[in-house]
SEFIMI-375141 format. One record per residue: z, x, y negated of N, C-alpha, C, CB in turn; residue in one letter. Coordinates in steps of 0.2 Angstrom, whole numbers, padded with zeros to 4 digits, always signed. Glycine has a CB too. Example, Ala and Ser with C-alpha at 12.3 -4.5 7.8 and 13.67 -1.06 7.14 Angstrom:
+0039+0066+0028+0039+0062+0022+0039+0066+0016+0045+0057+0022A
+0035+0064+0011+0036+0068+0005+0039+0064+0000+0029+0070+0003S
END
This chain:
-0037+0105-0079-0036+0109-0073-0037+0117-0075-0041+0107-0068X
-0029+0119-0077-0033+0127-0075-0035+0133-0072-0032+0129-0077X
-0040+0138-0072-0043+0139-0069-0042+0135-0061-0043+0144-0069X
-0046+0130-0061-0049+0128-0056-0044+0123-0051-0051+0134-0053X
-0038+0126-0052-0032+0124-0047-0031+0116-0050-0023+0130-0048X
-0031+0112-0043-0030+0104-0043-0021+0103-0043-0033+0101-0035X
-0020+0099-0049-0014+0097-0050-0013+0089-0051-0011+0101-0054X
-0006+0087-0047-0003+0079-0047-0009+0074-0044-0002+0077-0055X
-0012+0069-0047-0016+0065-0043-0023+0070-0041-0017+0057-0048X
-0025+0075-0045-0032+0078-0041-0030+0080-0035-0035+0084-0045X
-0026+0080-0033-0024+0085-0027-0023+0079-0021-0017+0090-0030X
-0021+0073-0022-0022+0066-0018-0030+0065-0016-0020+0060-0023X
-0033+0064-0024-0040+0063-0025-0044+0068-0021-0042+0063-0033X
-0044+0075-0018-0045+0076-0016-0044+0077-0010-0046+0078-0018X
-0038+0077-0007-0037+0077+0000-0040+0070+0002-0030+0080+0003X
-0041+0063-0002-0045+0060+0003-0051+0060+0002-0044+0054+0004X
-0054+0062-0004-0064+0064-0002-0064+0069+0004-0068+0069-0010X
-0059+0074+0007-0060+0079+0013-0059+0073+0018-0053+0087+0014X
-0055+0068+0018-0054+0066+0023-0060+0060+0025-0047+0065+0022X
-0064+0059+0019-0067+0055+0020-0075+0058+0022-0066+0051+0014X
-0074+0065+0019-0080+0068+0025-0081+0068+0030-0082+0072+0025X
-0073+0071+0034-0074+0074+0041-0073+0066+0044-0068+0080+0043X
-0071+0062+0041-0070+0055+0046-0076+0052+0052-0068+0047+0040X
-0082+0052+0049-0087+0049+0053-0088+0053+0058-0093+0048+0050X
-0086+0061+0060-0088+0063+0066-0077+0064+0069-0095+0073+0064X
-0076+0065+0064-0067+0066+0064-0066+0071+0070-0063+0058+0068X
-0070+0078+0072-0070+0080+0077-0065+0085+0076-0076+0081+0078X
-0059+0085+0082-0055+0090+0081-0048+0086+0078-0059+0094+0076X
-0049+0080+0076-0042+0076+0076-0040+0071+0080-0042+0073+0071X
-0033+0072+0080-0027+0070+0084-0027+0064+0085-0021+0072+0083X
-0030+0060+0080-0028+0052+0077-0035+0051+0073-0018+0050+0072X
-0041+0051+0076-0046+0049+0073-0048+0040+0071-0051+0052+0077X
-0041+0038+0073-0042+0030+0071-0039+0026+0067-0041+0026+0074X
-0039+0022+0063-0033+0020+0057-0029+0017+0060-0034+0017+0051X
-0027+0015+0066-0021+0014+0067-0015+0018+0068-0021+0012+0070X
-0019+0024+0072-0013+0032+0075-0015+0035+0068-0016+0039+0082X
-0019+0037+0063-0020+0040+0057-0013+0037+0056-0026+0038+0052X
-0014+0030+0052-0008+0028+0049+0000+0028+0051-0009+0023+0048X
+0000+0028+0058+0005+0028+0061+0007+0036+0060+0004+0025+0067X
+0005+0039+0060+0005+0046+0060+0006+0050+0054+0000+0049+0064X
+0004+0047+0050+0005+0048+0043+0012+0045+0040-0001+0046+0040X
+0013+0040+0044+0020+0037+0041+0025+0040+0046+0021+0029+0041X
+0024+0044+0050+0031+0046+0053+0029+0053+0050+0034+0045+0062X
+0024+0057+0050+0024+0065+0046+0031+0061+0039+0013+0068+0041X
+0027+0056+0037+0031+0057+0032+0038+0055+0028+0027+0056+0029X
+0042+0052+0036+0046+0052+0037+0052+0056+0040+0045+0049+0037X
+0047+0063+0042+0051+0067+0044+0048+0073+0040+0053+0068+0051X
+0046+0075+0035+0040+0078+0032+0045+0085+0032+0037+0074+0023X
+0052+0086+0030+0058+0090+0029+0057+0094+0035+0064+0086+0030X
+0057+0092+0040+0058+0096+0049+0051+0099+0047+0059+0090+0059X
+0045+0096+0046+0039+0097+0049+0036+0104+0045+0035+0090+0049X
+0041+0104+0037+0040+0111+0034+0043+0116+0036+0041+0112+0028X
+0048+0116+0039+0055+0119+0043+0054+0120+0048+0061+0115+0043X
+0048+0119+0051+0045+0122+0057+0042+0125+0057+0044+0120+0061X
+0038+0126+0050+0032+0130+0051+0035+0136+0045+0025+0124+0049X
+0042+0133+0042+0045+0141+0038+0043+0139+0033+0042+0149+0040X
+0040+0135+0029+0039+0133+0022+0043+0128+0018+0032+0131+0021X
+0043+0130+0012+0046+0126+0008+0043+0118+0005+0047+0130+0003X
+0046+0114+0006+0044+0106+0005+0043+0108-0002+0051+0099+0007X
+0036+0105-0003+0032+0107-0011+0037+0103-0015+0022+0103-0014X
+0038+0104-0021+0043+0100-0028+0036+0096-0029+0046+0108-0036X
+0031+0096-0029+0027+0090-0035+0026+0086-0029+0018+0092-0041X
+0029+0079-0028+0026+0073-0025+0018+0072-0023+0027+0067-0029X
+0016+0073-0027+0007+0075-0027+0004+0080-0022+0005+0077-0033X
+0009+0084-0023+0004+0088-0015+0011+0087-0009+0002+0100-0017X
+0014+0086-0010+0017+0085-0003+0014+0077-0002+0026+0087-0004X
+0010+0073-0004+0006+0067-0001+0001+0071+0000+0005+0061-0005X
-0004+0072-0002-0009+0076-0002-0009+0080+0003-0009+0078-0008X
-0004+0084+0008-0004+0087+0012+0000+0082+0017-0002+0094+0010X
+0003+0078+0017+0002+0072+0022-0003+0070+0023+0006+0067+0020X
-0006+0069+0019-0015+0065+0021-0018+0068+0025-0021+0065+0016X
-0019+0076+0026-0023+0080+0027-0018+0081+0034-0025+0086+0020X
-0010+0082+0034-0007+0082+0042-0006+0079+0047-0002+0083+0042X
-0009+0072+0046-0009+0066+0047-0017+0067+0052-0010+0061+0038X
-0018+0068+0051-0025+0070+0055-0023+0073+0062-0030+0077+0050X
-0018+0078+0063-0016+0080+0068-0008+0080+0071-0018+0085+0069X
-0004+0076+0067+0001+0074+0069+0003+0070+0073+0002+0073+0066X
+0008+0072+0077+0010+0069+0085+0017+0065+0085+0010+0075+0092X
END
């Protein structure tokens, strides 16, 4: 890992240790339950295209962080 910067599966590995901290209080998320989590994470990520395109960014090139930031949009995704 150089300096410091998380690449390919660390970057998975880490957005679910975050997600596994904030989960026992989950305060502040949209879908604090695994069923809207999941559900919500599978339509982020079926329209993952629009959802960078509205916010003016470019869909990441490595699979690994664009999951990795599905995990973590998944939290407040509607």
């Amino acid at each position: 890992m150089p300096d410091g910067v998380l690449t390919g599966r660390d970057l998975v590995l880490s957005a679910l240790d975050e997600l596994m901290r904030e989960l026992p209080a989950a305060e502040g998320w949209e879908n604090p339950d695994l069923d809207r989590y999941l559900e919500a994470f599978a339509a982020l990520l079926g329209s993952i295209e629009n959802a960078y395109a509205n916010t003016g960014r470019p869909v990441p090139q490595d699979p690994w962080q664009l999951v990795a930031e599905a995990l973590r949009g998944a939290r407040w995704y509607e």
